[in-house]
VOGU-3710 file (C-alpha; in Angstrom, 3 decimals, decimal comma):
1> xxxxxxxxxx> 95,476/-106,020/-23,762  96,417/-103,163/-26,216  93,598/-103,744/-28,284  91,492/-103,514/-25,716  92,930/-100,427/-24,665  92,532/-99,438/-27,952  88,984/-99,866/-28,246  88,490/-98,041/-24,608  89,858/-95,693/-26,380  87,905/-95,049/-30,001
11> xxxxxxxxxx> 84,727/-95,639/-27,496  85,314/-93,003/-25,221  86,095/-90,832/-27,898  82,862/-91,453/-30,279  80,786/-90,948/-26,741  82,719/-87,356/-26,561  81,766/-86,453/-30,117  78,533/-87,481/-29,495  78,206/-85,107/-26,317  79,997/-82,452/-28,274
21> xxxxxxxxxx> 77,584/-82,596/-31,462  74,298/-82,689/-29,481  73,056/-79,471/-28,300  72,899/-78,738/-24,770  69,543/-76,422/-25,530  67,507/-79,258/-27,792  64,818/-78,885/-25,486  64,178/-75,213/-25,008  64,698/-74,923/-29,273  61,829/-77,450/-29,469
31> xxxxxxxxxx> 59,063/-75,985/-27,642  59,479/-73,253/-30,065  55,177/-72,523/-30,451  55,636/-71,732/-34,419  56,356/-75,215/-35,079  53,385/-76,775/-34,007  51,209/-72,944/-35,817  52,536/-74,325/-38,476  51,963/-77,885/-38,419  48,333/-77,124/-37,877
41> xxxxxxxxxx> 47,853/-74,295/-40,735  48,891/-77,245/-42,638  46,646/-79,571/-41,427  44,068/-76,811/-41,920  44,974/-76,598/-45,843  44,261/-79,971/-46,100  41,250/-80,115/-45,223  40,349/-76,637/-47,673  42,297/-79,161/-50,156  40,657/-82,110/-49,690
51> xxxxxxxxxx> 36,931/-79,626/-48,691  35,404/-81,743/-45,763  32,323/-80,349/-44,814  31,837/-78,563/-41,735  31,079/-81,108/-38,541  33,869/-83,446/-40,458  36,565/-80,684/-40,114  35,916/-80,120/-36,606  36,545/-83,663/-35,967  39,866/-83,448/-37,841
61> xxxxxxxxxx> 40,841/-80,684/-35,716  39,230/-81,741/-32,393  41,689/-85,784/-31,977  45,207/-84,202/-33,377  45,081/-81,573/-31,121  43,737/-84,088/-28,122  46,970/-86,045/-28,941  49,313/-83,174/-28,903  48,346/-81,787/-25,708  48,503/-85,793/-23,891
71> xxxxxxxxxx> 52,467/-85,855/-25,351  53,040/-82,544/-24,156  51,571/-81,585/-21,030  54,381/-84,108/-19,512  56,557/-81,428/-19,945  54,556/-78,891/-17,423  53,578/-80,634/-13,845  50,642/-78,127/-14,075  48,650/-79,404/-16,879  46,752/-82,417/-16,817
81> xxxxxxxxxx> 45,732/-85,308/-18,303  42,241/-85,133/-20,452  41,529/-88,702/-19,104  38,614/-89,035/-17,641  37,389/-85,853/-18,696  36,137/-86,598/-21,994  33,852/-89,249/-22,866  35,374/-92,261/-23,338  39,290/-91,135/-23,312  40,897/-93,664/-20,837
91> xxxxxxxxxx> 44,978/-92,911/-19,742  47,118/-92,369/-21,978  50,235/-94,104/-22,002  52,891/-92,780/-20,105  56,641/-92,158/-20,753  59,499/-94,010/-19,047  60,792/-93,163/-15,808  64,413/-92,463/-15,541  64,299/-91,938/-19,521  64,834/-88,370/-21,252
101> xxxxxxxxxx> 62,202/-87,749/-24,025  61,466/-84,429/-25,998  57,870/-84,418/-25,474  57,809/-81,139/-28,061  58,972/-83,478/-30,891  56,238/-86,548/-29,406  53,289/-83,531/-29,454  54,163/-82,411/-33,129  54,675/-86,510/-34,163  51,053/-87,675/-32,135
111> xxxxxxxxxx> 50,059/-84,490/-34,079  50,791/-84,971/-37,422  50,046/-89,098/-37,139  47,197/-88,626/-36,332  45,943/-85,861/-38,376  47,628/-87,562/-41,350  45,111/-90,353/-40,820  42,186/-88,695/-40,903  42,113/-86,645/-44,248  42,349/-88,297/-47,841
121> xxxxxxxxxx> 45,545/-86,534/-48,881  48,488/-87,872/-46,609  50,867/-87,599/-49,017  50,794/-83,659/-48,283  50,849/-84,069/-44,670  53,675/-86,661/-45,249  55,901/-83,776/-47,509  55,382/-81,425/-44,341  56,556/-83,737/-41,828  59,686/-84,366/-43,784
131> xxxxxxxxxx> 60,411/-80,737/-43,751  59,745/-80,206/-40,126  61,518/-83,148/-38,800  64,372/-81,800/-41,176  64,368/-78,423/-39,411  63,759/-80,116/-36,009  66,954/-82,599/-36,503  68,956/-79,505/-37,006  68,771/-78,696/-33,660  70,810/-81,520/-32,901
141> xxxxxxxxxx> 69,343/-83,395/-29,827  70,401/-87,027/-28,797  69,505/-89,993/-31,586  68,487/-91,868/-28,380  66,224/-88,756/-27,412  64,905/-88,478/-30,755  63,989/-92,378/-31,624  62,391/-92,664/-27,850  60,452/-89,381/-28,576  59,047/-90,270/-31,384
151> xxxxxxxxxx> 58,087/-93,584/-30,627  56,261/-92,250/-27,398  54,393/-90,115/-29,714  53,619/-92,961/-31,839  52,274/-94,588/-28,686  49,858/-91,929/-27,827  48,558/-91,366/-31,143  47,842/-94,689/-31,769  45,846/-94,175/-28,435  43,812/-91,288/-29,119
161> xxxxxxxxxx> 43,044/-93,264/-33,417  41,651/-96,142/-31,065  39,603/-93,613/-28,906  38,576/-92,170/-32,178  37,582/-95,120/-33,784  34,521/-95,491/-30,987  33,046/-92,558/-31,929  30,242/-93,621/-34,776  32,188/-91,710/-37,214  32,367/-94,574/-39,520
171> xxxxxxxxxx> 29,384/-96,438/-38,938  27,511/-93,187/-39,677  29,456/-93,187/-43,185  27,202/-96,054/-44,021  23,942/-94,139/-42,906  20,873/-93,489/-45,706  20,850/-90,236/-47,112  18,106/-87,458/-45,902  15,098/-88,183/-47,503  13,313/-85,014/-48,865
181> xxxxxxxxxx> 10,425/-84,299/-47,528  6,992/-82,842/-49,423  6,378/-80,752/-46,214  6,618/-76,848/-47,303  7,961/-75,957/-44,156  10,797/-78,040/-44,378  14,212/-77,585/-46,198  14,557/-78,485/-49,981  18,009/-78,561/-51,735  18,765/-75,317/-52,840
191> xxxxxxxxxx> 20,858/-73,267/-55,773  23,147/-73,881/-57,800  24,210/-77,921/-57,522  21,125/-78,973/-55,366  23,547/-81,115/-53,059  22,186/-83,713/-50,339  21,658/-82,797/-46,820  24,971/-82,943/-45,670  25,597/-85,187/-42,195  22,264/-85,824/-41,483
201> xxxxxxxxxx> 23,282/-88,047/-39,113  25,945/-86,152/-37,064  24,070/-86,200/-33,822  24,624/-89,877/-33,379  28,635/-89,024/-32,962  29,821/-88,797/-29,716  30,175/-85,587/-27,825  32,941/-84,819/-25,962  31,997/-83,200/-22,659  28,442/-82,189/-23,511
211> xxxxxxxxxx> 26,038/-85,109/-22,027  24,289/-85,606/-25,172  23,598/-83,689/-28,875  20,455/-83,117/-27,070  21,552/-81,770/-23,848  21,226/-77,672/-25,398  18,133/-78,089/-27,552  17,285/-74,603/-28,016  13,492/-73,052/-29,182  11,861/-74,395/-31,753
221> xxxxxxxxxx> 11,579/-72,014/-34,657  8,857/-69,891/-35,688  6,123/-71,653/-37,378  5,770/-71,725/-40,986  3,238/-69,866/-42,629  2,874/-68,013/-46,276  0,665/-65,287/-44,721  2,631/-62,186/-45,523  1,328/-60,983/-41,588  2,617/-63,757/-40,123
231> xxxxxxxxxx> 5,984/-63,858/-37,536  7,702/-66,283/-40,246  7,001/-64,175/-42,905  8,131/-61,346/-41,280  11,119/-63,169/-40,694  11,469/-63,948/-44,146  10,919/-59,713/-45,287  14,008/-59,012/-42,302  16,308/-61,406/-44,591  14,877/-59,781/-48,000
241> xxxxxxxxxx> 15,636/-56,181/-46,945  18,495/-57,130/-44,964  20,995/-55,205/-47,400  19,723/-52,019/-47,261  19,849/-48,895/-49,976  22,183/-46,901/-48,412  25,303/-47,353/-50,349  28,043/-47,224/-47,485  25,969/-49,650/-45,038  25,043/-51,889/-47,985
251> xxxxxxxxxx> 28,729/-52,419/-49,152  29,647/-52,488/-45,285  27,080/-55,801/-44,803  28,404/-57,280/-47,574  32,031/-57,158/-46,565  30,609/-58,828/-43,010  28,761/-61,154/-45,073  31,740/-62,409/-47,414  34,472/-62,267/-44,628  32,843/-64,913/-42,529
261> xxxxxxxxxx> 31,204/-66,862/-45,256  33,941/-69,846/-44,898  31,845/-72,599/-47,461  34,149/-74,644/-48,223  32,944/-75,663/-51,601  31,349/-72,661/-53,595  30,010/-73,521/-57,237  30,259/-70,868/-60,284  27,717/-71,627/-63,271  28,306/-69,477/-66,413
271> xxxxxxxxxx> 26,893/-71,120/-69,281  28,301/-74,460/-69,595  30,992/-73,558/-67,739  31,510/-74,578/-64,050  34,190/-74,370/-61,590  34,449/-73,807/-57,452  36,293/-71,806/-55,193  37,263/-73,803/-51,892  37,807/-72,022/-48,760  38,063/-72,930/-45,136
281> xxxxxxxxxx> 34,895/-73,766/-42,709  33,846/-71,974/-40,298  36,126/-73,764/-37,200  38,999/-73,736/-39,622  38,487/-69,780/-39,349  38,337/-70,129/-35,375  41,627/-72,561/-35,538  42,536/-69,295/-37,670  41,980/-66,665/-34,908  43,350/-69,071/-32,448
291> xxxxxxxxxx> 47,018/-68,837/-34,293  46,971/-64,865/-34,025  45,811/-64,578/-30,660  48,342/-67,242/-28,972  51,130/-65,224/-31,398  49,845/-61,646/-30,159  49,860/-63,202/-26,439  53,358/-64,666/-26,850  51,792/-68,036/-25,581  54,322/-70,819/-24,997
301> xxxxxxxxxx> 53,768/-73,872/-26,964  52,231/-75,498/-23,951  49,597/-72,614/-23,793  49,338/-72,741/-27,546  48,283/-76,345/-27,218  45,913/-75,962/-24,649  43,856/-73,021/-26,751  44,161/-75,190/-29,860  42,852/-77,971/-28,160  39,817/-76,401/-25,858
311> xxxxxxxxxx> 38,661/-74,250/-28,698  38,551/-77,325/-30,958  36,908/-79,075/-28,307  34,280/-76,344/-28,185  33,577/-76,391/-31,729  33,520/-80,290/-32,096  30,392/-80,091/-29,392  28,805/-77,154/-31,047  28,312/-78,793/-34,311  26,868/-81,802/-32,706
321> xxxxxxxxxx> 24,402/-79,885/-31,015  23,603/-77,448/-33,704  23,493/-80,310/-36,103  20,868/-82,089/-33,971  18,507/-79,273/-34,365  18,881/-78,737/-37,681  18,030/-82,215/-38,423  14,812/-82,112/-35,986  13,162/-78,755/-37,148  14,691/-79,511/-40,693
331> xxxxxxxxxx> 13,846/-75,505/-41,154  13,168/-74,560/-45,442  16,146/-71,766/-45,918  15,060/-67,993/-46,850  16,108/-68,696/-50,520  13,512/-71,548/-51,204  10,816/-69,108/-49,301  11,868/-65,840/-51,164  12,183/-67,608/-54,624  8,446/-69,571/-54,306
341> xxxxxxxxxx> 6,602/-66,804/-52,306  7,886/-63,429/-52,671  10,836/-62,776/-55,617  11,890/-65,572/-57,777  14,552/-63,781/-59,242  16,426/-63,012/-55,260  19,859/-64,110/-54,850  21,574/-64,239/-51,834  25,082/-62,749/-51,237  26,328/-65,697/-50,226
351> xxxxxxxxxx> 25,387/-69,244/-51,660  23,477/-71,118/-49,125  24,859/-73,991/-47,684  23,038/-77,775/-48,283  21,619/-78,674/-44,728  18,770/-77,345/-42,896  18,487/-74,017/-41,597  17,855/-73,524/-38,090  19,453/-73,122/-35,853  23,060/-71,158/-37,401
361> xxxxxxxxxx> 25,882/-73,024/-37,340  28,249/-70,087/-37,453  25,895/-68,485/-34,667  26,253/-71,689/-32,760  29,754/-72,891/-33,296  31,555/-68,852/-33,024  29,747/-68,456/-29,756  31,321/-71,868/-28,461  34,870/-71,013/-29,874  34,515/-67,434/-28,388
371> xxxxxxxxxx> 33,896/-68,794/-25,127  36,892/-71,072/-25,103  39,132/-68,413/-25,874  38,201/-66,109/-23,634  38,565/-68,281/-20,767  42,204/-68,391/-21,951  42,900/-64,989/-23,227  40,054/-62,759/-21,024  37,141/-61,003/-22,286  39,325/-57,631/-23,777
381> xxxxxxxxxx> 41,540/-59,081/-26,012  41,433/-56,825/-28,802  42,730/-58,669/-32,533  43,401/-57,980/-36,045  41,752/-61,134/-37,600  44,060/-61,640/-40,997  42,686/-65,271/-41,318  40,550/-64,297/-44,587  43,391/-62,501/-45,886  44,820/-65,717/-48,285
391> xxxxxxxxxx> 41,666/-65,773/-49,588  41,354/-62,096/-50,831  39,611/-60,801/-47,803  40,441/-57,626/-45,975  41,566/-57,474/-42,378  39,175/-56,960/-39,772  39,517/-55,888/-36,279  37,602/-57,019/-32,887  37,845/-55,961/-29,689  37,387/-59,217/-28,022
401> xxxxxxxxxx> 36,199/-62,451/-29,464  32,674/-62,516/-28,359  32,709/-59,295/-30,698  33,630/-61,197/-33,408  31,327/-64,099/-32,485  28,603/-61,606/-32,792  29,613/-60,244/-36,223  29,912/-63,836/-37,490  26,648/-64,475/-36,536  24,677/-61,815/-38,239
411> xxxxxxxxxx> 26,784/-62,757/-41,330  24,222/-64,903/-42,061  21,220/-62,241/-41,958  23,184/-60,006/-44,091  24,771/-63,428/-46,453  20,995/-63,957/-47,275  20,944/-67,425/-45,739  19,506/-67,306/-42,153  16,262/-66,084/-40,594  17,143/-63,804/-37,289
421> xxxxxxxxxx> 15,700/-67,213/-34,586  18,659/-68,894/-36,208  21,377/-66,430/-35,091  19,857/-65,048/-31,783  18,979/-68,439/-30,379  21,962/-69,740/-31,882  24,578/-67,585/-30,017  22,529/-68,949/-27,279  22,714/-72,270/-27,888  26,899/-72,057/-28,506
431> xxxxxxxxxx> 27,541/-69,873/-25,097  25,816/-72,648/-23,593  27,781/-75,128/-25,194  31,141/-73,060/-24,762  30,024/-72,541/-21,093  29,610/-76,167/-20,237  32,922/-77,209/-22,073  35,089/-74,217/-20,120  33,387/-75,393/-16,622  34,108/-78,949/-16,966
441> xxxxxxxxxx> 37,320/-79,207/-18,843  40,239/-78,603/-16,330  43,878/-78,231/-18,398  46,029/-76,446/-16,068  45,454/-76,812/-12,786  47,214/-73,908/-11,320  44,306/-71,935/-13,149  41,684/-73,958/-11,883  42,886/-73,792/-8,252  42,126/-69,673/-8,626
//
């Protein structure tokens, strides 16, 4: 009898430690926003680390932050699920009733597990998400909380890798090469390394929300032609003089021009010497603004989330459809033209990417991000953009992001790499995109009632 007593006893007081180590605010300390800006800068470094090309990073962006936003919107009645919504995503599972979870700590775990999978290094994602869980078990919530939490977010992410998995992704890893064509209108590998077409195949991967890579085919381009009167060439002459002899405008264009060049493999040749710079693409600079905005708008984590995750949305869609034109027009690029026809010495400022020209990407895919955002933030919301800053870039400032869409777009005129179709109908081509992703993707639902 007095052993049982006794044991009453040690029980009752191990289950008051307990109570009196956990901390009665776990949950409000986890949906601190900076944890999960951080967790995705990192993921972005990866991918400059491990330099995935363009369309690929969009599609490491576009499923982590899918699987964040299913763990976490369980937290806010007003959000809903993405189910249904995007092609092919079925439920996701759902927590236990009657059972207390941190769905903060599930978001960041579906997060990282998921990201982790889908880059080469993991072992630098893993070193991050020993640090964060560090800070996070700090807070001190409930081991029972904790192990059920993360398990949950095991449980989703494990949904969304399956959802992944049906995308084509991999079966278009095992897809020929472009074939160079003899055609002069069409686009030849260009300086320095010469590289392959890169995804020439990325319209066969499935869209999101869009109905179909080809659903916003925009113009065709303007015919070919060596006749220094025709359109084309004329074209060509606007990218030749496009950095002009007046000394302040010049050095201005360039700055525009090397701020939103984002390759993320650059090559340097000096004798037998070569090396390259890596940088971030162009939707890692867009996951970039997204960061400063949400921190200048003092966005919650659940608001943080749901900008991460429409604006990566966006951009996944706009590189399927801009990579389905490029791939059908298959456009030469205003180096090959400039070097064969006009000046074989011309450089451009910026090295040209390897894949065909029309229409922009940056045009396409800025226009799409821009639209995204704005439905979140509104169409004033004026920004200091620091993203290129890491890089040795200056700051530059917008007042709204379909400003900055713009100057990103005529980068490319003043870079040396695009013809003005590209960029014009390309804007196009990603409002329309951004448009049809805003109209039909319904997050919170107090919004959409408005």
């Amino acid at each position: 009898m007095y052993l049982k007593k006794g044991l009453w006893l040690i029980g009752l007081v191990l289950m008051v430690a307990a109570c009196e180590q956990s901390n009665p605010n776990f949950q409000e300390e986890a949906k601190n926003p900076e944890y999960f800006h951080r967790s995705m800068k990192q993921l972005s470094d990866v991918i400059v680390h491990d330099i995935f090309s363009p369309p690929v990073a969009s599609r490491i962006y576009v499923y982590p932050s899918i699987a964040a936003y299913e763990a976490l919107r369980n937290d806010y009645p007003n959000y809903q699920t993405l189910a249904g919504q995007l092609h092919g995503l079925t439920p996701t599972p759902q927590p236990e009733a009657g059972k207390t979870y941190c769905f903060p700590l599930a978001s960041l775990h579906a997060f990282l597990t998921v990201g982790r999978t889908l880059i080469f290094s993991e072992d630098l994602m893993k070193a991050y998400e020993e640090e964060l869980y560090a800070e996070l078990e700090a807070i001190n919530m409930p081991s029972d909380v904790w192990e059920r939490s993360i398990t949950y977010g095991d449980a989703v992410a494990q949904h969304i890798l399956d959802w992944s998995a049906g995308d084509m992704y991999k079966q278009t890893r095992t897809y020929p090469k472009y074939s160079i064509s003899e055609d002069p209108a069409h686009w030849q590998p260009t300086p320095p390394d010469y590289m392959d077409g890169i995804e020439p195949h990325w319209m066969e991967i499935r869209t999101m929300v869009i109905d179909s890579a080809q659903q916003f085919t925009p113009p065709p381009p303007t015919a070919f032609s060596t006749d220094k009167n025709s359109q084309f060439m004329k074209e060509t002459m606007e990218v030749y003089d496009a950095l002009t002899n007046d000394p302040e405008e010049h050095e201005n264009r360039v700055a525009i021009a090397k701020f939103w060049d984002c390759n993320p493999y650059v090559s340097h040749h000096t004798g037998h010497v070569m090396y390259a710079t890596k940088k971030i693409t162009p939707g890692g600079h867009w996951i970039g603004i997204t960061e400063i905005v949400c921190q200048k708008d003092k966005a919650d984590m659940m608001k943080s989330v749901e900008a991460y995750t429409l604006t990566s949305i966006a951009l996944f869609d706009a590189f399927i459809s801009c990579w389905d034109e490029k791939y059908r027009s298959i456009l030469i690029r205003p180096e090959t033209v400039i070097n064969r026809y006009i000046d074989e010495d011309w450089l451009p400022t910026l090295q040209t990417p390897p894949f065909p020209e029309y229409t922009s990407g940056h045009s396409v895919i800025s226009r799409a991000a821009a639209t995204a955002l704005t439905s979140i933030f509104g169409d004033s919301f004026q920004f200091d953009d620091t993203t290129e800053e890491e890089y040795g870039l200056p700051v530059r400032s917008f007042n709204s992001f379909f400003d900055a869409s713009d100057e990103a777009a005529v980068s490319r005129l003043y870079g040396g790499i695009h013809y003005k179709p590209a960029i014009f109908n390309g804007v196009a081509q990603g409002e329309k995109v951004g448009k049809f992703v805003v109209e039909n993707v319904k997050m919170n639902q107090q919004l959409s009632n408005k």
